[in-house]
mmCIF file of the N, C-alpha and C atoms, coordinates in Angstrom:
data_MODEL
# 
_entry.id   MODEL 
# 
loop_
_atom_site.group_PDB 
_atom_site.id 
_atom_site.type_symbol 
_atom_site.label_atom_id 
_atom_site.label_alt_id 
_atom_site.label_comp_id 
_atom_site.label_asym_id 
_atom_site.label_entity_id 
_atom_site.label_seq_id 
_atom_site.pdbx_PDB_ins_code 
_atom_site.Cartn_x 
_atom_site.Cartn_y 
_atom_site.Cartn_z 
_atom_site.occupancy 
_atom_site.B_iso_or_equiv 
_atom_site.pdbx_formal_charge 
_atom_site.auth_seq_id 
_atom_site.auth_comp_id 
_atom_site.auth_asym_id 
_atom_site.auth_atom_id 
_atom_site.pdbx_PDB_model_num 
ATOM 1   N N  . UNK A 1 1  ? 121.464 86.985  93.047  1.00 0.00 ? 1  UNK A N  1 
ATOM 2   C CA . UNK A 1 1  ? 121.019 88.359  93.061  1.00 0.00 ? 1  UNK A CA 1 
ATOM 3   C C  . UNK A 1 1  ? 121.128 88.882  94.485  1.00 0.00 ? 1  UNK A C  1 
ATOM 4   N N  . UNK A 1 2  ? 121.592 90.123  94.467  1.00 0.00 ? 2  UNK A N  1 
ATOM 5   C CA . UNK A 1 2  ? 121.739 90.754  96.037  1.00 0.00 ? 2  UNK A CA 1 
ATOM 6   C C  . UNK A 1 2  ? 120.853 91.564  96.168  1.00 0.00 ? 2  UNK A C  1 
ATOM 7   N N  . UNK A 1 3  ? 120.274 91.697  97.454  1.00 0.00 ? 3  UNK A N  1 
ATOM 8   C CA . UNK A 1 3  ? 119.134 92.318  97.816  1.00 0.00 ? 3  UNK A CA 1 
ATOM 9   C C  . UNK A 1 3  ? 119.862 93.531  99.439  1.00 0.00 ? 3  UNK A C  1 
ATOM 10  N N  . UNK A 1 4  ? 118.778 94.602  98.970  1.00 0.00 ? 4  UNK A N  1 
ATOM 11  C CA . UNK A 1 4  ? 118.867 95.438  100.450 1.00 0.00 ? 4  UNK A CA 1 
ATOM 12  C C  . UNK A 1 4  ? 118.490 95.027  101.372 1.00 0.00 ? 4  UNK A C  1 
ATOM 13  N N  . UNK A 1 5  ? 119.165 94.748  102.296 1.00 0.00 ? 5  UNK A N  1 
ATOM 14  C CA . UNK A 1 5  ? 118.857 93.806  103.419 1.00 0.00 ? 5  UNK A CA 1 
ATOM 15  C C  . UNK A 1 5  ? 117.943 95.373  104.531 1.00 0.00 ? 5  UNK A C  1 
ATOM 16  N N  . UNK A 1 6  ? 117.661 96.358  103.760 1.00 0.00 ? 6  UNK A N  1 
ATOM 17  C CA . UNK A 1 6  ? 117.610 96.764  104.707 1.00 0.00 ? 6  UNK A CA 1 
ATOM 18  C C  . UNK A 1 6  ? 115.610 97.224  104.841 1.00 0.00 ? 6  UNK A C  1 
ATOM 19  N N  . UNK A 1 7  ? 114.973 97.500  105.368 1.00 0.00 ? 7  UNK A N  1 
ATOM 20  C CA . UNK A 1 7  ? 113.301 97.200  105.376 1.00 0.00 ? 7  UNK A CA 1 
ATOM 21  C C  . UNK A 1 7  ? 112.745 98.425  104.558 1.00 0.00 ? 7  UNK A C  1 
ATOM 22  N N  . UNK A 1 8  ? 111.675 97.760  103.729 1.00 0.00 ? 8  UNK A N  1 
ATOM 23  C CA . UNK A 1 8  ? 111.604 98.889  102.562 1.00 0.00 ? 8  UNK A CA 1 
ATOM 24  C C  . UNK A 1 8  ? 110.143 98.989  102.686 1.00 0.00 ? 8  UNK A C  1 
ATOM 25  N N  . UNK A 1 9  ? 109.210 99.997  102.608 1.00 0.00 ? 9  UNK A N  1 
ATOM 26  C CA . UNK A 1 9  ? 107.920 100.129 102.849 1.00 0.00 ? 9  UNK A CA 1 
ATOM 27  C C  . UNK A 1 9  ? 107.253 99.734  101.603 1.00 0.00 ? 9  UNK A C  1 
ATOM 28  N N  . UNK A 1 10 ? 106.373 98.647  101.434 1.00 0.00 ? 10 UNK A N  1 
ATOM 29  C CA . UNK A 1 10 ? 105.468 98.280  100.590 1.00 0.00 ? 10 UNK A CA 1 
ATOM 30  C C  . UNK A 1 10 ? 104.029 98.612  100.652 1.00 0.00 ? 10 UNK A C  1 
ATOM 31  N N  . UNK A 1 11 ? 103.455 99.245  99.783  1.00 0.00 ? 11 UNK A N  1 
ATOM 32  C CA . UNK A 1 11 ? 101.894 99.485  99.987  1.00 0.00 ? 11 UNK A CA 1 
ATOM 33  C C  . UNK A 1 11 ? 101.131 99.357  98.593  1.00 0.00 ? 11 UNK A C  1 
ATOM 34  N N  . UNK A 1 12 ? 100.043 98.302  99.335  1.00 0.00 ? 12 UNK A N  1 
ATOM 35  C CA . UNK A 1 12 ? 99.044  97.842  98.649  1.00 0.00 ? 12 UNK A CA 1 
ATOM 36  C C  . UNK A 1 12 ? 97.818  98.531  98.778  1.00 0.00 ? 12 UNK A C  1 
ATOM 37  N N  . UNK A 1 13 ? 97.069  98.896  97.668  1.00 0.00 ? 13 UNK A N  1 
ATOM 38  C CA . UNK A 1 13 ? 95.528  99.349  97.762  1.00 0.00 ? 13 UNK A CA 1 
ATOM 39  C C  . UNK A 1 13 ? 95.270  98.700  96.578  1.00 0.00 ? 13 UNK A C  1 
ATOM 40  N N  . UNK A 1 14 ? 93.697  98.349  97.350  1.00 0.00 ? 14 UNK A N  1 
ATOM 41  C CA . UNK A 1 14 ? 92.551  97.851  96.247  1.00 0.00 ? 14 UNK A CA 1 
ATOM 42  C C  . UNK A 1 14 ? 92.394  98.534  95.081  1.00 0.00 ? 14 UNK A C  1 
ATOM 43  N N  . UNK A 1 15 ? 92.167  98.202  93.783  1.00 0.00 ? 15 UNK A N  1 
ATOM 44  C CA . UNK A 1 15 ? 91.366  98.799  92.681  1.00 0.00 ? 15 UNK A CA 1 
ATOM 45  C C  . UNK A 1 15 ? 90.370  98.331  92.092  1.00 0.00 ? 15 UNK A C  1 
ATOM 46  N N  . UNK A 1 16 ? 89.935  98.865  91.326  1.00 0.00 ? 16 UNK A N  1 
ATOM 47  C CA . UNK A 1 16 ? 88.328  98.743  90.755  1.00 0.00 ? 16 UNK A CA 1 
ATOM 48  C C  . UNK A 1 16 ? 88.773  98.195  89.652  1.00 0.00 ? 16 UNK A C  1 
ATOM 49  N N  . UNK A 1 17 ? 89.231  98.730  89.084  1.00 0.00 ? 17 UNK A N  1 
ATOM 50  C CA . UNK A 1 17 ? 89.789  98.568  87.332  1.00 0.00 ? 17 UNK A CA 1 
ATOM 51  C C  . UNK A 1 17 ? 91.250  98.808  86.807  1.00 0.00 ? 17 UNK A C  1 
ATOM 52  N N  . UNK A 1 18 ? 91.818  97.577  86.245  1.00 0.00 ? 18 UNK A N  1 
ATOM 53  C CA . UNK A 1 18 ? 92.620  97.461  85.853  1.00 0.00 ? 18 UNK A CA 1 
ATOM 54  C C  . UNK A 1 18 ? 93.146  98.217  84.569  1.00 0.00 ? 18 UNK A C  1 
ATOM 55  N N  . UNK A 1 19 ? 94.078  98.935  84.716  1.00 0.00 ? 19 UNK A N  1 
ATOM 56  C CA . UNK A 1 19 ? 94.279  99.266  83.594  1.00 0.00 ? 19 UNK A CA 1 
ATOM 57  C C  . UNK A 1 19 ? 95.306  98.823  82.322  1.00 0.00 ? 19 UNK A C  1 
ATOM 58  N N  . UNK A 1 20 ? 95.357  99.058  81.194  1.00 0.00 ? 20 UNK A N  1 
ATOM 59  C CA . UNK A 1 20 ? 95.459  97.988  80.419  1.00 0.00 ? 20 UNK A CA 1 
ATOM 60  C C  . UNK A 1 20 ? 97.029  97.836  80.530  1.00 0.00 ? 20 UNK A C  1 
ATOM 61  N N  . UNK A 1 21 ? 97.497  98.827  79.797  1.00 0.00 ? 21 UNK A N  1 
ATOM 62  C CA . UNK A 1 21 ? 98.901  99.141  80.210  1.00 0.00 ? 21 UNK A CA 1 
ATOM 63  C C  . UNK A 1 21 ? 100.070 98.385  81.360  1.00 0.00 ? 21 UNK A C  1 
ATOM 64  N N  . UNK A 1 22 ? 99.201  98.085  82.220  1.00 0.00 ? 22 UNK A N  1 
ATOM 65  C CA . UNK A 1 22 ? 99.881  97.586  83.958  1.00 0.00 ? 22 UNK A CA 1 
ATOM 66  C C  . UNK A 1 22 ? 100.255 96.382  83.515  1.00 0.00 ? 22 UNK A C  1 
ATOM 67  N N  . UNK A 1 23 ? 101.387 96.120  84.251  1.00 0.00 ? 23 UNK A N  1 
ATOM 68  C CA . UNK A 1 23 ? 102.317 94.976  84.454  1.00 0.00 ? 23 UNK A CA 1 
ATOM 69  C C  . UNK A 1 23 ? 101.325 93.983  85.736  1.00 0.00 ? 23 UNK A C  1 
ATOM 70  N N  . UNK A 1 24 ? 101.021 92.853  85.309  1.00 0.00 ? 24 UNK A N  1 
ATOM 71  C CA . UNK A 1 24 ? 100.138 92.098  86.275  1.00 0.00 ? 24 UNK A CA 1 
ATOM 72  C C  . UNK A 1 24 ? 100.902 90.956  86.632  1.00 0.00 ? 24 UNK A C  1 
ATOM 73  N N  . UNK A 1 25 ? 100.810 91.047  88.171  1.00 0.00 ? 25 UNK A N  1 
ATOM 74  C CA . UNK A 1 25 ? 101.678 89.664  88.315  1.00 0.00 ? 25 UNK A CA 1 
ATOM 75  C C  . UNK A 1 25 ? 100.630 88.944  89.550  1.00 0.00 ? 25 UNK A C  1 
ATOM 76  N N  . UNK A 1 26 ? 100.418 87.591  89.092  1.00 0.00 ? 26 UNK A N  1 
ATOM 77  C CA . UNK A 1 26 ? 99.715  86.737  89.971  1.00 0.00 ? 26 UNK A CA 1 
ATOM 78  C C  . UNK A 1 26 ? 100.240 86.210  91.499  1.00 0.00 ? 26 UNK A C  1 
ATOM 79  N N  . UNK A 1 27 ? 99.633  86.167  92.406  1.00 0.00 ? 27 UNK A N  1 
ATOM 80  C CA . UNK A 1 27 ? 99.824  85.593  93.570  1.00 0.00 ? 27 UNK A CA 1 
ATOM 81  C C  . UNK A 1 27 ? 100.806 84.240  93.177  1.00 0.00 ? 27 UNK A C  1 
ATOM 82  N N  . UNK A 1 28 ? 100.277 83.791  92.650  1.00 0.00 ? 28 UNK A N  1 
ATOM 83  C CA . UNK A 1 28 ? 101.182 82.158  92.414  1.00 0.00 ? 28 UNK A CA 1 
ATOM 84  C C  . UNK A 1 28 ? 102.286 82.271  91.727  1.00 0.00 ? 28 UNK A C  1 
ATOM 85  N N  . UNK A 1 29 ? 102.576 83.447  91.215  1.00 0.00 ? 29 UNK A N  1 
ATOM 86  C CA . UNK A 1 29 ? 103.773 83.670  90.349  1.00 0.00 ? 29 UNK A CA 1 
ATOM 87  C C  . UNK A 1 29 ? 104.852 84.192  90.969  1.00 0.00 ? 29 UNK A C  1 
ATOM 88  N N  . UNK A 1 30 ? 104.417 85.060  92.519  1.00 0.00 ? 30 UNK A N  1 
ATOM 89  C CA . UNK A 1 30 ? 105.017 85.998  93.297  1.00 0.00 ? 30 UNK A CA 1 
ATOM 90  C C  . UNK A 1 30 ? 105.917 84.360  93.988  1.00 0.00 ? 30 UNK A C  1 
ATOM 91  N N  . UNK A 1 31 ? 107.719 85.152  94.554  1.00 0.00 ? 31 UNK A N  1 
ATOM 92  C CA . UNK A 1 31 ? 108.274 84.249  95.115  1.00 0.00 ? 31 UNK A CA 1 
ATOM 93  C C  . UNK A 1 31 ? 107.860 84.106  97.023  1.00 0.00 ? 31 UNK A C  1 
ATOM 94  N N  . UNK A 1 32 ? 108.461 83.154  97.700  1.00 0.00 ? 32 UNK A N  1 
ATOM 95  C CA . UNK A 1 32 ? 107.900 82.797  98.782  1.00 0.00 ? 32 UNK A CA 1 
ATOM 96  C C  . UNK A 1 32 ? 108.050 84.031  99.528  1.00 0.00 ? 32 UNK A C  1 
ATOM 97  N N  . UNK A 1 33 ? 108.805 85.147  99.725  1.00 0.00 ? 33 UNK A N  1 
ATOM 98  C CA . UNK A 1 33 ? 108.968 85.918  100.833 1.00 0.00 ? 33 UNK A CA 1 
ATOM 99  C C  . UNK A 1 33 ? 107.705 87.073  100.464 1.00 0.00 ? 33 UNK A C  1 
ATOM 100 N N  . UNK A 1 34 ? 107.531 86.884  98.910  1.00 0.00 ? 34 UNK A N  1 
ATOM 101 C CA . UNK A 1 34 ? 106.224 88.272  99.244  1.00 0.00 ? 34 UNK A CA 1 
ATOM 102 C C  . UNK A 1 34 ? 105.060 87.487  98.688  1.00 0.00 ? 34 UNK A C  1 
ATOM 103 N N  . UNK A 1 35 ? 105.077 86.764  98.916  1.00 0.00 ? 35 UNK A N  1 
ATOM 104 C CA . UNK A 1 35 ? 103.568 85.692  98.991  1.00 0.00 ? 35 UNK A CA 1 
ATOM 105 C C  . UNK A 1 35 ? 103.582 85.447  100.397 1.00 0.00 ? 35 UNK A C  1 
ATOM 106 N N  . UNK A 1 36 ? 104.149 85.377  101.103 1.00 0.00 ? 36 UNK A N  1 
ATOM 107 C CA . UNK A 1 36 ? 104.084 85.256  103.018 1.00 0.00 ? 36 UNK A CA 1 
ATOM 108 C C  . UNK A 1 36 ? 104.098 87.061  103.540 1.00 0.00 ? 36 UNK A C  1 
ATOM 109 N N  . UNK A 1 37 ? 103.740 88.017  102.478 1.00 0.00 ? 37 UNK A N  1 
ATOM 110 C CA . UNK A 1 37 ? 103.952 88.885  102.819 1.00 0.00 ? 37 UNK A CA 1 
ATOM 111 C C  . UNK A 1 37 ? 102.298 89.737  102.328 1.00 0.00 ? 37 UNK A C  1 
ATOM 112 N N  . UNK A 1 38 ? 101.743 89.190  101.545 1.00 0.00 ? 38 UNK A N  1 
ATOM 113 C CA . UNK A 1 38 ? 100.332 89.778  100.788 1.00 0.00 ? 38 UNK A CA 1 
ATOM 114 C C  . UNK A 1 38 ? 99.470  89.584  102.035 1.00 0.00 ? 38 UNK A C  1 
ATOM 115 N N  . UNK A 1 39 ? 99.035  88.280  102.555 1.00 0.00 ? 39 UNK A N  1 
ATOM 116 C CA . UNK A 1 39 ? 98.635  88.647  103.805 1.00 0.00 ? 39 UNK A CA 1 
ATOM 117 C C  . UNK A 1 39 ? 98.394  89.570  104.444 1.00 0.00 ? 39 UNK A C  1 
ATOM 118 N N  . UNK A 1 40 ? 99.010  90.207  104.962 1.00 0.00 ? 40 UNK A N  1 
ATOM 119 C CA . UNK A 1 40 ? 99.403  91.351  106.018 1.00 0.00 ? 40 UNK A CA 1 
ATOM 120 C C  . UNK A 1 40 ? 99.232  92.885  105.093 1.00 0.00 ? 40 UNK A C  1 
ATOM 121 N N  . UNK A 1 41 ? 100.018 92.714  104.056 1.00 0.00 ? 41 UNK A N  1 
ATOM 122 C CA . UNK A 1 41 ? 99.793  93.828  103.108 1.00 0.00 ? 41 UNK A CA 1 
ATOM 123 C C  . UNK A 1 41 ? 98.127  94.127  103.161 1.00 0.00 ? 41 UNK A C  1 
ATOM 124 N N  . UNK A 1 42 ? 97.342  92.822  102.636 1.00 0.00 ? 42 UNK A N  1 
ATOM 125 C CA . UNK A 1 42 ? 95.849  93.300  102.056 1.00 0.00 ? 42 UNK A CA 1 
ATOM 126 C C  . UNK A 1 42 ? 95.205  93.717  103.790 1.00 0.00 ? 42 UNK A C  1 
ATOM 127 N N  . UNK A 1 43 ? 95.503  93.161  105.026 1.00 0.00 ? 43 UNK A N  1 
ATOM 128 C CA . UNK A 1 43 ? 94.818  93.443  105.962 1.00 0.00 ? 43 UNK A CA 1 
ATOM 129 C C  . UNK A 1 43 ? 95.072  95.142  106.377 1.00 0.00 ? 43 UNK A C  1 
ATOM 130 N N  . UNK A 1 44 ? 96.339  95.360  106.266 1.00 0.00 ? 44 UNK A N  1 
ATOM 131 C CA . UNK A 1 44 ? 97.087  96.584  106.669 1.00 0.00 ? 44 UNK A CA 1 
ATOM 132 C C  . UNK A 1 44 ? 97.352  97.476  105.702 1.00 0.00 ? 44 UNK A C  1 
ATOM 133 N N  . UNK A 1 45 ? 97.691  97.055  104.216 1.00 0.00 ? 45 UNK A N  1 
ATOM 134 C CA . UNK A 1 45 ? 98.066  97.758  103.126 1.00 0.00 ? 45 UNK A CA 1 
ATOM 135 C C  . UNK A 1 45 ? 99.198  98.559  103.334 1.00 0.00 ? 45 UNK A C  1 
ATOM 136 N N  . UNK A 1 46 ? 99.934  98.590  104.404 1.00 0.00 ? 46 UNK A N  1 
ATOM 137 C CA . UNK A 1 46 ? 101.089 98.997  104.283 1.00 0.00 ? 46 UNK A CA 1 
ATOM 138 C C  . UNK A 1 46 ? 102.339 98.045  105.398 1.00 0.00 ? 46 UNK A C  1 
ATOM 139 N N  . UNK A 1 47 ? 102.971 97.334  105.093 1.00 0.00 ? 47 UNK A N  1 
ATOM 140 C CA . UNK A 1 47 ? 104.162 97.085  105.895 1.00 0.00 ? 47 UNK A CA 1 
ATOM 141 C C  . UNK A 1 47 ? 106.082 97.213  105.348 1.00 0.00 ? 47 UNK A C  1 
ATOM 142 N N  . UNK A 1 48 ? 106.252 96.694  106.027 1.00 0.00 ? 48 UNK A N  1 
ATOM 143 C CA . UNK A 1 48 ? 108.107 96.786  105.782 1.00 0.00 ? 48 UNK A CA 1 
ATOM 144 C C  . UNK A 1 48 ? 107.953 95.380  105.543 1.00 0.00 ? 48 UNK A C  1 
ATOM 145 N N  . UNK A 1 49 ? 109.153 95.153  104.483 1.00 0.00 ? 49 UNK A N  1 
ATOM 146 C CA . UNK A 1 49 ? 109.343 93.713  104.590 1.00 0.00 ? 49 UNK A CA 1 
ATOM 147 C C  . UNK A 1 49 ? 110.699 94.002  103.637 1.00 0.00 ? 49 UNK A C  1 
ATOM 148 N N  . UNK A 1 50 ? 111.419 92.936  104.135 1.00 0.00 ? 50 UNK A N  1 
ATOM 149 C CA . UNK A 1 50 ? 113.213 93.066  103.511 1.00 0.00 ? 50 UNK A CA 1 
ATOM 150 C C  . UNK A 1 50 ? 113.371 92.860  102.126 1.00 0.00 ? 50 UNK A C  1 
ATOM 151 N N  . UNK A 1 51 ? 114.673 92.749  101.966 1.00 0.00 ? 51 UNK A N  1 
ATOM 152 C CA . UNK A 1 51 ? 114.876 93.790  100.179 1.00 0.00 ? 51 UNK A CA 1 
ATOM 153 C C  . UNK A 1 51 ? 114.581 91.966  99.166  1.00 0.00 ? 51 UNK A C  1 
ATOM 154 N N  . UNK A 1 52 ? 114.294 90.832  99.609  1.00 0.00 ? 52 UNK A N  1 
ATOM 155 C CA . UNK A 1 52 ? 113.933 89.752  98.767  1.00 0.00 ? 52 UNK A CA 1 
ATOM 156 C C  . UNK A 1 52 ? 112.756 90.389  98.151  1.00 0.00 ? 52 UNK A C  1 
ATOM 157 N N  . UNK A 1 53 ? 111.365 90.430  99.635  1.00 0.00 ? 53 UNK A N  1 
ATOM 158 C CA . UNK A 1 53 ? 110.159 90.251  98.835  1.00 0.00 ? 53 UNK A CA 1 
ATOM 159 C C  . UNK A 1 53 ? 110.288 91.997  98.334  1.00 0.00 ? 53 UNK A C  1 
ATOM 160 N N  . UNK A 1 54 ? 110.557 92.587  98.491  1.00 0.00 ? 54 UNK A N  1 
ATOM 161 C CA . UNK A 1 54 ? 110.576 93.914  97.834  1.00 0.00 ? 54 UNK A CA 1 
ATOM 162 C C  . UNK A 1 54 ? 110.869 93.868  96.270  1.00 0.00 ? 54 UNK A C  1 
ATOM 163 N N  . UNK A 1 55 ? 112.145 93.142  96.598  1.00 0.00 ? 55 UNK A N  1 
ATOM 164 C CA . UNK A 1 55 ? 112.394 92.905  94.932  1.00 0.00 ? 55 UNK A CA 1 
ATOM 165 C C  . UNK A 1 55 ? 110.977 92.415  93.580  1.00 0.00 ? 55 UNK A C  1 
ATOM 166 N N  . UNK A 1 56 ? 110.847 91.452  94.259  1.00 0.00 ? 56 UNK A N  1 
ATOM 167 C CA . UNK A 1 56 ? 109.670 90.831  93.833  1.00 0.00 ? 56 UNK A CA 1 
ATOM 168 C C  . UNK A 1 56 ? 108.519 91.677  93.006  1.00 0.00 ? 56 UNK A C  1 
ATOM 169 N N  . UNK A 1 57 ? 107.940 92.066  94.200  1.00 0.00 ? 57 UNK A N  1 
ATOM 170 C CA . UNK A 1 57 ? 106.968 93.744  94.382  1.00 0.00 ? 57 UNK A CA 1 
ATOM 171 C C  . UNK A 1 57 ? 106.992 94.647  93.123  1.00 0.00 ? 57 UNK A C  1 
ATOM 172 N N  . UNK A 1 58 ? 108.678 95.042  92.705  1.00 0.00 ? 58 UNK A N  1 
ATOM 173 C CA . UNK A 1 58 ? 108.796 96.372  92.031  1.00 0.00 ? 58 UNK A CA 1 
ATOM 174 C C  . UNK A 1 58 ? 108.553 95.685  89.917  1.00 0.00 ? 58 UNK A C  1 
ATOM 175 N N  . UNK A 1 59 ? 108.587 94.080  90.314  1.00 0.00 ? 59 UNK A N  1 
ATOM 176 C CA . UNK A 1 59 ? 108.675 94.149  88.846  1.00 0.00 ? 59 UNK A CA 1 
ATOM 177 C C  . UNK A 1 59 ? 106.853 93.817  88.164  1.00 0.00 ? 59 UNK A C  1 
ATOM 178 N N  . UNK A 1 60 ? 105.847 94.633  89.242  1.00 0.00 ? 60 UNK A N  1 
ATOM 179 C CA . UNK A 1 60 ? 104.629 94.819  89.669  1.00 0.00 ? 60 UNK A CA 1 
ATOM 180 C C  . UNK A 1 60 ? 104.154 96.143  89.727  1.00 0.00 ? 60 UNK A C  1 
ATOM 181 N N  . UNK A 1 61 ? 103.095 96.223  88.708  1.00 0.00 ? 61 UNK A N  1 
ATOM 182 C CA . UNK A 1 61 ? 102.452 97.665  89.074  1.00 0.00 ? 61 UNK A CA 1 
ATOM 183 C C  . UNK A 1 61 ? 101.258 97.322  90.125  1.00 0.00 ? 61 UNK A C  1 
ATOM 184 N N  . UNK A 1 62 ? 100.318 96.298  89.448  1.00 0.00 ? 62 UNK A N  1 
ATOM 185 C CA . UNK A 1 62 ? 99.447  95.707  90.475  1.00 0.00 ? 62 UNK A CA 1 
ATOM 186 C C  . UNK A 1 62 ? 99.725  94.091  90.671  1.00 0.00 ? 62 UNK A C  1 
ATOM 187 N N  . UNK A 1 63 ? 99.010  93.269  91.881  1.00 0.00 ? 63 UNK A N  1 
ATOM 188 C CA . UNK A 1 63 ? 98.796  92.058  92.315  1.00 0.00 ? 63 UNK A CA 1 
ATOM 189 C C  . UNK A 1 63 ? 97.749  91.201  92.582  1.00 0.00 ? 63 UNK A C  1 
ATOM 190 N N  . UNK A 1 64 ? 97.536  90.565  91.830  1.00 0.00 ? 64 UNK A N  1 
ATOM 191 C CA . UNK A 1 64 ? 95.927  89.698  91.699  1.00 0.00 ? 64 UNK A CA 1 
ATOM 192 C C  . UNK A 1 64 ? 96.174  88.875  92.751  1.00 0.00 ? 64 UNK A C  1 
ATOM 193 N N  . UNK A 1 65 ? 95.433  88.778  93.965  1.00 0.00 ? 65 UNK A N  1 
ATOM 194 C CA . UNK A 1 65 ? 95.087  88.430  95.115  1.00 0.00 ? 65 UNK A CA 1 
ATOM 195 C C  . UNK A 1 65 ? 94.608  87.627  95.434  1.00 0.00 ? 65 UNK A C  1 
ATOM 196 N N  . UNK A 1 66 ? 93.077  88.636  96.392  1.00 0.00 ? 66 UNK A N  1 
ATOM 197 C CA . UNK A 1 66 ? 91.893  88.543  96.477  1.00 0.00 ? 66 UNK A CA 1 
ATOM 198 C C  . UNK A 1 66 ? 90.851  89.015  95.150  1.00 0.00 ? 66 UNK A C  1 
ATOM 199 N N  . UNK A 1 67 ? 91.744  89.962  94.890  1.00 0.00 ? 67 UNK A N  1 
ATOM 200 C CA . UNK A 1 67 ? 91.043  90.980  94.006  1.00 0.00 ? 67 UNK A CA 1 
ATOM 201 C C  . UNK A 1 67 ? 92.274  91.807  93.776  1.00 0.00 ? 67 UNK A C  1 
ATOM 202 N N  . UNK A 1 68 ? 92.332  92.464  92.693  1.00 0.00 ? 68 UNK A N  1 
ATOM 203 C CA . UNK A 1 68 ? 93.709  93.079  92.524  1.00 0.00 ? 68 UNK A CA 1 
ATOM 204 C C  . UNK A 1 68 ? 93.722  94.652  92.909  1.00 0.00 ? 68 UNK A C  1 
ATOM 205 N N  . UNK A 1 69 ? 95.223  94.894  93.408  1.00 0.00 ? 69 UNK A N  1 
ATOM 206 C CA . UNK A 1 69 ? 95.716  95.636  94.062  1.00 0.00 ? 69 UNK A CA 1 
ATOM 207 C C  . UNK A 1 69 ? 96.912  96.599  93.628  1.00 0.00 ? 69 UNK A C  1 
ATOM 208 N N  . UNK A 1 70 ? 97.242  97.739  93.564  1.00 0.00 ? 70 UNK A N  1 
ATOM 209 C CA . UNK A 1 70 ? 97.911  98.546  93.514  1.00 0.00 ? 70 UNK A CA 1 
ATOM 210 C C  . UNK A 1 70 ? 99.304  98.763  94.382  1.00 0.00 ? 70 UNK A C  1 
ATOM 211 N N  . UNK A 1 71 ? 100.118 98.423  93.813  1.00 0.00 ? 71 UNK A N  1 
ATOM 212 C CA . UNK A 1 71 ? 101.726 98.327  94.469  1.00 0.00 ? 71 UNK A CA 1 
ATOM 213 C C  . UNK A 1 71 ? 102.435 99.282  94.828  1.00 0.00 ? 71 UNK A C  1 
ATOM 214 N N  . UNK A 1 72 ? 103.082 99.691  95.848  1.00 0.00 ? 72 UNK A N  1 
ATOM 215 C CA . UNK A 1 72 ? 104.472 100.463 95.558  1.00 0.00 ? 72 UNK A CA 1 
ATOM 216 C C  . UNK A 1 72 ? 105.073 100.334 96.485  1.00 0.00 ? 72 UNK A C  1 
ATOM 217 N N  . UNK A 1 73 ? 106.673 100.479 95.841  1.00 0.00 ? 73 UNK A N  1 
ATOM 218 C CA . UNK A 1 73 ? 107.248 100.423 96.708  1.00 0.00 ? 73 UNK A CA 1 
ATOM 219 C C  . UNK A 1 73 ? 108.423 101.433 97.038  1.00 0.00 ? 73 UNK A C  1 
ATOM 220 N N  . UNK A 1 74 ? 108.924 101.367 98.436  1.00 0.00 ? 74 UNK A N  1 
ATOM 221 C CA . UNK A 1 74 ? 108.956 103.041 99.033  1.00 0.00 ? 74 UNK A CA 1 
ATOM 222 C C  . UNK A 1 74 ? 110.542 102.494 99.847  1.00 0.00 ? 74 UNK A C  1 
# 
């Protein structure tokens, strides 16, 4: 699979409640580049990170964490 090598803005926010509908994808399920990337996301909630863990990201509405979180990607 080919990826945009080029830096794509990801942003995470906390939620309260899940809604039912949402595509949920677990921390342990996420591949290595955006699991080395949630980190930084939950401290900052917004960084760049290249078109692997991006990929990852988009087949995600939210991400069970710490506590689950609200995705997008930009």
């Amino acid at each position: 699979m080919m990826y945009d090598t080029m830096g794509q803005k990801v942003t995470l926010e906390r939620i309260e409640e899940v809604p039912a509908e949402s595509r949920v994808c677990h921390y342990d399920e996420l591949d290595e580049p955006a699991k080395a990337t949630l980190p930084a996301l939950a401290n900052d909630g917004t960084v760049t990170v290249d078109g692997a863990a991006a990929a990852d990201f988009r087949d995600c509405d939210l991400v069970k964490y710490t506590d689950y979180y609200a995705i997008s990607v930009q």
